[in-house]
N, C-alpha and C positions, 0 to 999 in steps of 0.2 A: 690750102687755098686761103690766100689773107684778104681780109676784108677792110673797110675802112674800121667798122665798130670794133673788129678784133685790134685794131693798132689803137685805138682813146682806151678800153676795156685794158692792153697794157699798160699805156701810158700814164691812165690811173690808176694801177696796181690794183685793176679790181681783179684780174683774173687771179690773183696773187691771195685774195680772201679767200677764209674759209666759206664752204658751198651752204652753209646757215645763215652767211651773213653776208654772201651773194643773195640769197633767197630773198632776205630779210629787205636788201636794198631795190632786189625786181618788186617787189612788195610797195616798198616806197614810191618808185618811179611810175609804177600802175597808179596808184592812188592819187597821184598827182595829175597823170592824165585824165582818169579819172572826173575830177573835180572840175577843172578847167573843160569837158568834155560836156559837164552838165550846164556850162555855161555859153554852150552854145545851139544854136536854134536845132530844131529837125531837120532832118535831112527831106527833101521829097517824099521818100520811099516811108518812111516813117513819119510824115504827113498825112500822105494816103493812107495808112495803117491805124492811124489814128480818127481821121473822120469817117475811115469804114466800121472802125469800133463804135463810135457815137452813133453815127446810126440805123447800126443791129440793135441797138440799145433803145433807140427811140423805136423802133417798132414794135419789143415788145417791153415795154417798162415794166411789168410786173414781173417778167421772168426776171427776178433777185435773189438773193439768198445774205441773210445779214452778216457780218462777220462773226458771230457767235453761232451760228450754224455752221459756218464752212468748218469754224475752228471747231468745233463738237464732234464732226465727221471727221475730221482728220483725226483728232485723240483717239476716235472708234478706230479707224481703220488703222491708226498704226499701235492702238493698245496704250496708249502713254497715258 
């Protein structure tokens, strides 16, 4: 079955790379979504996700834990 991306993925001889340097290039094209992906707003869904975090948080403020304790407990519980 041919697909449109399988005929560019010919076309630019990428099927044609070694699968390292396919990796390497899915690698790239991620990262660049990526970046332009951070540069754009919340979706809804992760609006909502976001002021239902704020607040749980404003209800109970004190329930925190510093980053020096999370990070303490994680060294414990994985030995490192």
């Amino acid at each position: 079955m041919e697909t449109k991306m399988g005929h560019v993925l010919q076309d630019l001889g990428i099927d044609r790379l070694p699968v390292e340097q396919r990796m390497e290039l899915v690698q790239e094209i991620w990262d660049s979504i990526a970046l332009e992906m951070g540069l754009l707003p919340p979706t809804q869904e992760e609006q909502n996700e976001l002021e239902s975090r704020v607040a749980e948080d404003g209800m109970s403020p004190a329930d925190v834990s510093s980053w020096d304790v999370i990070k303490s407990d994680a060294l414990k519980r994985w030995r490192l």
